[in-house]
Z-matrix of the N, CA and C atoms (Angstrom, degrees):
N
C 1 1.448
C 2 1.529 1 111.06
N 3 1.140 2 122.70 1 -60.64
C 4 1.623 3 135.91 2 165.34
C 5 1.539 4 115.31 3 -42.40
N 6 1.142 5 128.19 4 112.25
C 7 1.783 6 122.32 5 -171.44
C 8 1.292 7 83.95 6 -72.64
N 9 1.418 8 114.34 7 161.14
C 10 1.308 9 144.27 8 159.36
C 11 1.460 10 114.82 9 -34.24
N 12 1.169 11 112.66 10 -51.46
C 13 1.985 12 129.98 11 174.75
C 14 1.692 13 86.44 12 -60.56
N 15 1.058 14 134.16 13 -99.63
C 16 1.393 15 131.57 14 -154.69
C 17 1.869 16 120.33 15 -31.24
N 18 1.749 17 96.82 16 -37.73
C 19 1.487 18 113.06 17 161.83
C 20 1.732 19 121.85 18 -37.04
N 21 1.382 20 96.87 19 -70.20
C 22 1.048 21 129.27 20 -179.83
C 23 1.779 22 108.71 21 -39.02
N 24 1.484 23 100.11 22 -69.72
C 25 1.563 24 115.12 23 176.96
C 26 1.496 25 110.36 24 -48.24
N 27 1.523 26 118.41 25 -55.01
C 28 1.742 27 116.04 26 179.73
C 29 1.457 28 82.36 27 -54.73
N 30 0.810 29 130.96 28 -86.16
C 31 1.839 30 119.21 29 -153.10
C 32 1.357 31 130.57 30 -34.61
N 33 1.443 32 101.27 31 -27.16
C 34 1.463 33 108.17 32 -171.04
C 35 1.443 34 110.42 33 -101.93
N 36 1.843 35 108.51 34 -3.29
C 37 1.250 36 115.18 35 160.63
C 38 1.153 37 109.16 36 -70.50
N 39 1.819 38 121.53 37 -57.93
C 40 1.431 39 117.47 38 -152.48
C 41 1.402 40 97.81 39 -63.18
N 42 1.481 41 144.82 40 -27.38
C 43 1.518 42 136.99 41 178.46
C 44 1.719 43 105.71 42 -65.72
N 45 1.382 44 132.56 43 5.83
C 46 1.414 45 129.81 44 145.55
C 47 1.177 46 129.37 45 -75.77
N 48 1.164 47 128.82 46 -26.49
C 49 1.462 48 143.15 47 166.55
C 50 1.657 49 126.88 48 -116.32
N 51 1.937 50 111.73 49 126.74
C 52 1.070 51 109.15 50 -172.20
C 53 1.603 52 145.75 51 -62.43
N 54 1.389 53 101.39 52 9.93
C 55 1.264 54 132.84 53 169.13
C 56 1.534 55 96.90 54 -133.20
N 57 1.788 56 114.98 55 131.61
C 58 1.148 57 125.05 56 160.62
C 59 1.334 58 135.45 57 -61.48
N 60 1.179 59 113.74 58 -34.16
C 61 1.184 60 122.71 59 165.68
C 62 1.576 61 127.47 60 -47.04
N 63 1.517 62 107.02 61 -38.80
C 64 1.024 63 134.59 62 -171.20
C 65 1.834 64 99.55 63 -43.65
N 66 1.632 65 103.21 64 -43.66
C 67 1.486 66 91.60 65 -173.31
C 68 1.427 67 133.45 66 -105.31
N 69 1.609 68 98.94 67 64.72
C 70 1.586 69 134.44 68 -152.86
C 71 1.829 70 95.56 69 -75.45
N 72 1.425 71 85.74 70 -44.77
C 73 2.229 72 96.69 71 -163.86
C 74 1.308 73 88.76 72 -82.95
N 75 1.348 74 136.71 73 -66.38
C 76 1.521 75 134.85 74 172.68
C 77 2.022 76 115.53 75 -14.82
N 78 1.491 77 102.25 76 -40.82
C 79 0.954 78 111.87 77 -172.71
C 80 1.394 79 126.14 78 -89.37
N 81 1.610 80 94.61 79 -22.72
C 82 1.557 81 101.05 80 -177.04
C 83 1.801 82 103.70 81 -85.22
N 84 1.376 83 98.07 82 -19.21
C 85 1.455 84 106.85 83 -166.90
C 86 1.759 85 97.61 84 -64.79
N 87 1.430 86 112.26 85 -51.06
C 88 1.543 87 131.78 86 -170.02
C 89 1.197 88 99.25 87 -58.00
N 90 1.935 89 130.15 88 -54.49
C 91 1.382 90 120.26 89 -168.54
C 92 1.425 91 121.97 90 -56.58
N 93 1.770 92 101.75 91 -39.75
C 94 1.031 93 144.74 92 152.60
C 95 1.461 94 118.22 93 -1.29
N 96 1.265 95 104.70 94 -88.54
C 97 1.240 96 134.59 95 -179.96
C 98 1.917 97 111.13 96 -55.24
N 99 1.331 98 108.82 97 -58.50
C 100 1.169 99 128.22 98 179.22
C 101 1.833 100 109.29 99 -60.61
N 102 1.241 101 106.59 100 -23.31
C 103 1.774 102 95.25 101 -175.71
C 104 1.577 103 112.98 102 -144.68
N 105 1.672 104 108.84 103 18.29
C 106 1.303 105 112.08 104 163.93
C 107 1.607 106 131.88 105 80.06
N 108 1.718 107 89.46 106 -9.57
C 109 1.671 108 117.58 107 172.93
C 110 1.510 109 120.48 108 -176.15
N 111 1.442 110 120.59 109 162.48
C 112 1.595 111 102.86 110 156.73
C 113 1.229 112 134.84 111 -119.94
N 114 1.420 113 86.85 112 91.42
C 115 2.145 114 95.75 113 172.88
C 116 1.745 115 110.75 114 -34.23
N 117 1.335 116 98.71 115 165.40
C 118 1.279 117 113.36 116 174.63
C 119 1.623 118 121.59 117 -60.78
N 120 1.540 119 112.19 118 -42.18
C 121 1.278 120 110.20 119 174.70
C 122 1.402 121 132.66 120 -53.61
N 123 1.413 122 102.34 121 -47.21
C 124 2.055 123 133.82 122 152.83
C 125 1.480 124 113.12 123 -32.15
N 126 1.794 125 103.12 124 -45.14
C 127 1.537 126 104.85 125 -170.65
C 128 1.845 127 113.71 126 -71.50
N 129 1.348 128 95.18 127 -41.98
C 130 1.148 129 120.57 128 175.64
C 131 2.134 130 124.05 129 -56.27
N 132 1.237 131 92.54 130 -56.19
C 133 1.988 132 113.90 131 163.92
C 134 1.280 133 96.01 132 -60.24
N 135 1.449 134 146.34 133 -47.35
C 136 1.472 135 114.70 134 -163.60
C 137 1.247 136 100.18 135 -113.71
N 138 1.636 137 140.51 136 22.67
C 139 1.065 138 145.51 137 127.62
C 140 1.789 139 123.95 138 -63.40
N 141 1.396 140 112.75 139 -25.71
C 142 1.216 141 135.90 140 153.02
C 143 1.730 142 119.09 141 -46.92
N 144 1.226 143 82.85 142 -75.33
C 145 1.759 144 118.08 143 179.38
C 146 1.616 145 105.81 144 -44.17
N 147 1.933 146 123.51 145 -59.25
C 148 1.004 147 131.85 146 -150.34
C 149 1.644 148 107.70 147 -87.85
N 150 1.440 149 108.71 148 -38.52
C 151 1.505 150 143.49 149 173.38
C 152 1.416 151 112.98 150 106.94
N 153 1.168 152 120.48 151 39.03
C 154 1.665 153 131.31 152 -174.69
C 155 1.586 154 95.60 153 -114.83
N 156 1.600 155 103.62 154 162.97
C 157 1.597 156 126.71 155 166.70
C 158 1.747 157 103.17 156 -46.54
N 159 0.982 158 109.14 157 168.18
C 160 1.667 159 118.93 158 143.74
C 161 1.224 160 111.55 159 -95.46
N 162 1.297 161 134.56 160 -32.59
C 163 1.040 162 105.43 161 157.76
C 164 1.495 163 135.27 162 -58.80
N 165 1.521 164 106.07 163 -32.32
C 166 1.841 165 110.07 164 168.24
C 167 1.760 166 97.82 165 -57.40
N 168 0.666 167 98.11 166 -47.03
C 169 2.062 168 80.66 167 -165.75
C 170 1.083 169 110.24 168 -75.62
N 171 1.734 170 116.17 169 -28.52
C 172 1.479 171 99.20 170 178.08
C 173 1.603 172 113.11 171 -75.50
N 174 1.535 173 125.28 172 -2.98
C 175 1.375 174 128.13 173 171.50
C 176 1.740 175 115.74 174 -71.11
N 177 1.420 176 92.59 175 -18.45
C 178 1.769 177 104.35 176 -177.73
C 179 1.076 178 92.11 177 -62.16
N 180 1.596 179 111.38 178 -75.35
C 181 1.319 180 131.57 179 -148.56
C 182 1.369 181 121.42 180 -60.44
N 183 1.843 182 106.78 181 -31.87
C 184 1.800 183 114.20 182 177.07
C 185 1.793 184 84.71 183 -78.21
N 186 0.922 185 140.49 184 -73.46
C 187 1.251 186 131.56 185 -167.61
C 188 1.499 187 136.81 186 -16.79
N 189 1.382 188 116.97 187 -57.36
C 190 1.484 189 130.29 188 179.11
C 191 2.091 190 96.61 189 -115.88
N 192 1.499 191 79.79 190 130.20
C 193 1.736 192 107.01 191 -158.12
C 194 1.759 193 98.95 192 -66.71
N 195 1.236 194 113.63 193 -22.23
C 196 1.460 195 115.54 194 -175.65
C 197 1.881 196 114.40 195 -75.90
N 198 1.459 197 84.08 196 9.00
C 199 2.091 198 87.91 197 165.06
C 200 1.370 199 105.42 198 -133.73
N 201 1.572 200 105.04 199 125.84
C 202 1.153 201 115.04 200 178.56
C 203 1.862 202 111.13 201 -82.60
N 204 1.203 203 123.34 202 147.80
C 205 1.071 204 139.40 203 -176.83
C 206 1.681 205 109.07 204 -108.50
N 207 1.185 206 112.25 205 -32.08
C 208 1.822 207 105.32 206 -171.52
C 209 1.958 208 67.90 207 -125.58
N 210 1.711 209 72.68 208 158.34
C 211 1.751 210 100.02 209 -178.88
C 212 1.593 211 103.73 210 -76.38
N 213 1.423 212 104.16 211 147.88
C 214 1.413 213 110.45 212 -152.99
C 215 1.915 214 89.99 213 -112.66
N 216 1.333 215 113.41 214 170.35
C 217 1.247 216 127.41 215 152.47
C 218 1.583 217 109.32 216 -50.33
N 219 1.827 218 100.68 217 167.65
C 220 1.297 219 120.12 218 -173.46
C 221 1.881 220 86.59 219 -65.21
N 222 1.652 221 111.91 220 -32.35
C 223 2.011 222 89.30 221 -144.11
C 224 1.543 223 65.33 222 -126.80
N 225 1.896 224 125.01 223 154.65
C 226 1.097 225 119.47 224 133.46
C 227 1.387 226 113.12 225 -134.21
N 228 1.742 227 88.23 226 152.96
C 229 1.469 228 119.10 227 173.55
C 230 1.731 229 132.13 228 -79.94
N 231 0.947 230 100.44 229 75.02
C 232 1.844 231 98.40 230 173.97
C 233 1.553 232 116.59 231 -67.20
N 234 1.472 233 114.15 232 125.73
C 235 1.681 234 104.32 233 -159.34
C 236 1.481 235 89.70 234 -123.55
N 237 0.969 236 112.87 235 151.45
C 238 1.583 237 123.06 236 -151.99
C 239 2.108 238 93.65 237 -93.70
N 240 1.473 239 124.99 238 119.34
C 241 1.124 240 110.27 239 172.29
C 242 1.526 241 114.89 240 -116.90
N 243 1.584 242 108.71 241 24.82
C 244 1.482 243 104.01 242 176.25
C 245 1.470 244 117.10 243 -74.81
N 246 1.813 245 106.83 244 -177.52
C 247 1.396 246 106.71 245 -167.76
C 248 1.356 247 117.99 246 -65.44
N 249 1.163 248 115.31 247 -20.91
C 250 2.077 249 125.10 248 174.44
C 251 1.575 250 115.43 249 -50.75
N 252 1.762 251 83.91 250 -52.73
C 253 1.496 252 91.72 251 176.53
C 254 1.286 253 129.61 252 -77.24
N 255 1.489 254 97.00 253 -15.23
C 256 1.745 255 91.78 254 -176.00
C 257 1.688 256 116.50 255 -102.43
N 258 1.216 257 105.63 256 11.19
C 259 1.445 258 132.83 257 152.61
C 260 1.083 259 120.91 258 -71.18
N 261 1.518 260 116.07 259 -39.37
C 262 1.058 261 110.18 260 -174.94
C 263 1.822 262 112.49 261 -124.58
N 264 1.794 263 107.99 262 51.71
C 265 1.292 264 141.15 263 159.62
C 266 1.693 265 102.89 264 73.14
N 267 1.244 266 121.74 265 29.92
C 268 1.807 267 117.85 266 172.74
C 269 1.676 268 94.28 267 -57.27
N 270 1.104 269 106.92 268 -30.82
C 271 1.469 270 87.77 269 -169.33
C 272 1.919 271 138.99 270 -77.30
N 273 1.319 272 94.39 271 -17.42
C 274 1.661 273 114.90 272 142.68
C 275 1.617 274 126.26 273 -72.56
N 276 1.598 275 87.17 274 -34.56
C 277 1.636 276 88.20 275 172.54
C 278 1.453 277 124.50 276 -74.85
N 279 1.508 278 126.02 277 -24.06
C 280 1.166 279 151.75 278 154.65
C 281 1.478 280 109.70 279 -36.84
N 282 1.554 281 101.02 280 -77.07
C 283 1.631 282 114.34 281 162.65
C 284 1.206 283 114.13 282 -24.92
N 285 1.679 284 119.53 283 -73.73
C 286 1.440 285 108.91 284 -160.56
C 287 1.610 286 112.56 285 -79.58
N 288 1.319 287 111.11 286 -4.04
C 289 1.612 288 96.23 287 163.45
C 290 1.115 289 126.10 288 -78.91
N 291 1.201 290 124.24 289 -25.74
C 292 1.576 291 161.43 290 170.44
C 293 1.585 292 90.61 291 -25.52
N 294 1.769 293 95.49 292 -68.22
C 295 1.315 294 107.42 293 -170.18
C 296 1.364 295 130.54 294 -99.68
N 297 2.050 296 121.06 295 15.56
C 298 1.067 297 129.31 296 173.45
C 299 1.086 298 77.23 297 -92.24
N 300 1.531 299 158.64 298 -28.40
C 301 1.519 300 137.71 299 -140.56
C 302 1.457 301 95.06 300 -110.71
N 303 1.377 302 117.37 301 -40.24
C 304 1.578 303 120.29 302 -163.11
C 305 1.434 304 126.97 303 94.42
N 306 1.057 305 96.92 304 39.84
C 307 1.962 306 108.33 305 -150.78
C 308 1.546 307 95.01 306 -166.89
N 309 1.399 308 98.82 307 163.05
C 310 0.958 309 109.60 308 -152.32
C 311 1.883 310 112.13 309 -132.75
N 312 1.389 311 149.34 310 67.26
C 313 1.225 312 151.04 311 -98.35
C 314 1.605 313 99.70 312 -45.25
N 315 1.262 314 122.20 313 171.52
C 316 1.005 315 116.92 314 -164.87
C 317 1.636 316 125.06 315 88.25
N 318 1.127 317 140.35 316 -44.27
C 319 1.491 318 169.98 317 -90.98
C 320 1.998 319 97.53 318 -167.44
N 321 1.376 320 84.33 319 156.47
C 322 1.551 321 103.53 320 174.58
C 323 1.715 322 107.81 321 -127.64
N 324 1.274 323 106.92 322 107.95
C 325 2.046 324 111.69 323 167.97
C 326 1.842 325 88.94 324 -22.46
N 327 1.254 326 85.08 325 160.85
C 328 1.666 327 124.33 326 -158.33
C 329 1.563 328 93.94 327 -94.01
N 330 1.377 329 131.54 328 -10.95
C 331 1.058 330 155.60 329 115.22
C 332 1.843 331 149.83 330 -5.12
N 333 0.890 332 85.83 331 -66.79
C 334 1.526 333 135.41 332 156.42
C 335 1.623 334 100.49 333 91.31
N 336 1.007 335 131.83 334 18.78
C 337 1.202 336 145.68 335 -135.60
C 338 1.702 337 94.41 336 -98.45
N 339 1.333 338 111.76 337 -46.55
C 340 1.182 339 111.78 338 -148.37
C 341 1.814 340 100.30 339 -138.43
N 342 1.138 341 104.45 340 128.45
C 343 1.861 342 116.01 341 -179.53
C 344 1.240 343 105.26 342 -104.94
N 345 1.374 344 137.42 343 145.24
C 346 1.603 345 140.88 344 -154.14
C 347 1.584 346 98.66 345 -146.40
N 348 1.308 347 119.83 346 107.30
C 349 1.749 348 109.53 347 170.96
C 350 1.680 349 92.37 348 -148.15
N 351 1.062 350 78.30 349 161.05
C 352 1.840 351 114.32 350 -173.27
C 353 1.673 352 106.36 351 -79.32
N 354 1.291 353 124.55 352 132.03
C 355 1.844 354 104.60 353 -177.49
C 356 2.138 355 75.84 354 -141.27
N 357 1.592 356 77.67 355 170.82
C 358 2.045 357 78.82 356 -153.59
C 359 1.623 358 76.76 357 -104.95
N 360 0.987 359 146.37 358 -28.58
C 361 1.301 360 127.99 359 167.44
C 362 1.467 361 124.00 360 -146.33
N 363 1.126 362 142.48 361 138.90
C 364 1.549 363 134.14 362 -154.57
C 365 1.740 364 108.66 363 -143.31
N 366 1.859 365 110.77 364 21.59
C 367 1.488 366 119.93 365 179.01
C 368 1.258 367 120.87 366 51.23
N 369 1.133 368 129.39 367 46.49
C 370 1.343 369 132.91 368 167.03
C 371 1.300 370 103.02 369 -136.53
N 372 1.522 371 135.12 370 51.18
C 373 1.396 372 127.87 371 -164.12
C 374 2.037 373 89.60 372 -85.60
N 375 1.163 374 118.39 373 -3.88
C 376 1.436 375 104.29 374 -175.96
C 377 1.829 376 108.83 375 -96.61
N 378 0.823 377 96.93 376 -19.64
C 379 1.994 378 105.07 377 -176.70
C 380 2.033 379 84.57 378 -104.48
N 381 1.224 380 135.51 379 -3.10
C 382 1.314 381 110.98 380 -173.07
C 383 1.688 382 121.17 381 -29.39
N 384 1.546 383 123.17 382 169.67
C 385 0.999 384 105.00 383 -26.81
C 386 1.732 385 129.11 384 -75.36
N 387 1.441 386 107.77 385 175.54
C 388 1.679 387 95.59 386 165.99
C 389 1.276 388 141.50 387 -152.17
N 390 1.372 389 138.07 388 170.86
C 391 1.766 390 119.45 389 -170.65
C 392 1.466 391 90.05 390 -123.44
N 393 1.447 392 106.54 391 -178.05
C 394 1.707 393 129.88 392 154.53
C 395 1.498 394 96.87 393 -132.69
N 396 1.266 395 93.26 394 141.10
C 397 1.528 396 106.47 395 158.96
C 398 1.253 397 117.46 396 -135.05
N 399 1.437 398 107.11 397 127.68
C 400 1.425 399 121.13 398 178.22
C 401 1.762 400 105.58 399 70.67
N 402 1.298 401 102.09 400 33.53
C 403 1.497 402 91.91 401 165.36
C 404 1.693 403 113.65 402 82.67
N 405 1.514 404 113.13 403 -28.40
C 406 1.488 405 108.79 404 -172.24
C 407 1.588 406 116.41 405 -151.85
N 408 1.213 407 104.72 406 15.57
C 409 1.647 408 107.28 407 177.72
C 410 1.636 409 87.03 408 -119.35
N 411 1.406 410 108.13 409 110.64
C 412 1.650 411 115.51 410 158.13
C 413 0.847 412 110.87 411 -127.32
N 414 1.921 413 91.99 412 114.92
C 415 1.540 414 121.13 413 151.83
C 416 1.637 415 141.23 414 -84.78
N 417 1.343 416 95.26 415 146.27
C 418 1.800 417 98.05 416 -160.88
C 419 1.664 418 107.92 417 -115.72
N 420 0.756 419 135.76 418 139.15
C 421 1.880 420 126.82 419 127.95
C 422 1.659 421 69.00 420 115.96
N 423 1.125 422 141.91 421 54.25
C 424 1.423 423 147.65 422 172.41
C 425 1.932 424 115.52 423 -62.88
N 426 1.049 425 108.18 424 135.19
C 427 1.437 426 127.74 425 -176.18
C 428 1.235 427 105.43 426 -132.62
N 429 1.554 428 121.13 427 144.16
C 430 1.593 429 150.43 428 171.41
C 431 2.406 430 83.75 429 -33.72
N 432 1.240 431 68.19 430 -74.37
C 433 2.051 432 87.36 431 -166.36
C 434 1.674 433 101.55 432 -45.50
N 435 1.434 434 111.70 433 -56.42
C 436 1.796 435 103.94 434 167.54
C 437 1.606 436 113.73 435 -29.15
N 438 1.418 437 102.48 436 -53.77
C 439 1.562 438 106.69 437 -139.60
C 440 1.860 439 93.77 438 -83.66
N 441 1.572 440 110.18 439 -36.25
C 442 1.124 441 98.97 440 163.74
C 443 1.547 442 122.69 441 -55.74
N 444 1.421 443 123.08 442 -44.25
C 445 1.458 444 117.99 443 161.56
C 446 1.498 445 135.33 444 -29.12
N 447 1.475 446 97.70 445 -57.07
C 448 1.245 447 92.86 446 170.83
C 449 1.809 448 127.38 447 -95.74
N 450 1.169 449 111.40 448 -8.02
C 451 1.939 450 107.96 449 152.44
C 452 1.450 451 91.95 450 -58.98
N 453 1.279 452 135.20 451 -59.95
C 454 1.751 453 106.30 452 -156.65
C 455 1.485 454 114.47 453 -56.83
N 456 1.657 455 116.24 454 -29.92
C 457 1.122 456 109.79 455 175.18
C 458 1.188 457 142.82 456 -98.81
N 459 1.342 458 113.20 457 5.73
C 460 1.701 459 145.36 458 149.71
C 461 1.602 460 98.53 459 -56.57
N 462 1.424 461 130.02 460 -46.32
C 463 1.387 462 130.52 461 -162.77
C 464 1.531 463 93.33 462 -93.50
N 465 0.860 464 131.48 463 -15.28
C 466 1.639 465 120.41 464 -178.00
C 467 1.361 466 94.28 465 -83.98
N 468 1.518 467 134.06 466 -39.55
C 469 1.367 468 110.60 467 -133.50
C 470 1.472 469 102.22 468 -86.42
């Protein structure tokens, strides 16, 4: 499952740290990156690779929310549900994306276009409310009409 290049890279990670293992998240981040999620087979090869269980890595990976486990949409949305934001109504706003997408956070549109999850804080508690998408577009000071803006253009792209 792992190309040869991705092999290569876990290996030449674990020679950064004095325990190999050590570069378990490094690795999940790389498979990660390279195939959009980590299937079971992935979990398993760089549990191979690192010298840990699959079950140890797959405890990494369910653990910290920034590894996806089921295959995600082309774009995802992390929607901010801390107390800033929910002061300042994410939680209707939550709702109606819920139901421009058809899904329900957690979930990928029927589409496949678009991945929807809940993140407990995303540093913008002063512009609340707010999302990330795709890891590097953060948006602030969010509106019903924003958010419709940008689903239409998540679905175009």
């Amino acid at each position: 499952m792992l190309s040869e290049q991705a092999k290569s890279d876990i290996q030449n990670l674990m020679t950064k740290y004095p325990d190999a293992r050590s570069a378990v998240m490094p690795a999940l981040h790389l498979v990660q990156r390279a195939m959009g999620w980590l299937p079971d087979e992935a979990i398993q090869e760089i549990a191979d690779l690192v010298g840990l269980s699959k079950t140890e890595v797959n405890g990494v990976a369910t653990f910290y929310t920034m590894y996806a486990r089921e295959q995600q949409g082309k774009h995802t949305i992390m929607f901010c549900n801390d107390l800033p934001c929910a002061l300042r109504g994410s939680e209707t706003m939550l709702e109606h994306l819920e139901h421009k997408l058809g899904c329900q956070a957690g979930q990928t549109s029927a589409d496949g276009k678009i991945t929807l999850k809940e993140a407990e804080c995303l540093g913008g508690c002063d512009h609340a409310p707010v999302m990330l998408i795709d890891g590097a577009e953060h948006l602030q000071d969010l509106t019903i009409e924003k958010l419709d803006e940008i689903v239409e253009r998540l679905r175009k792209d």
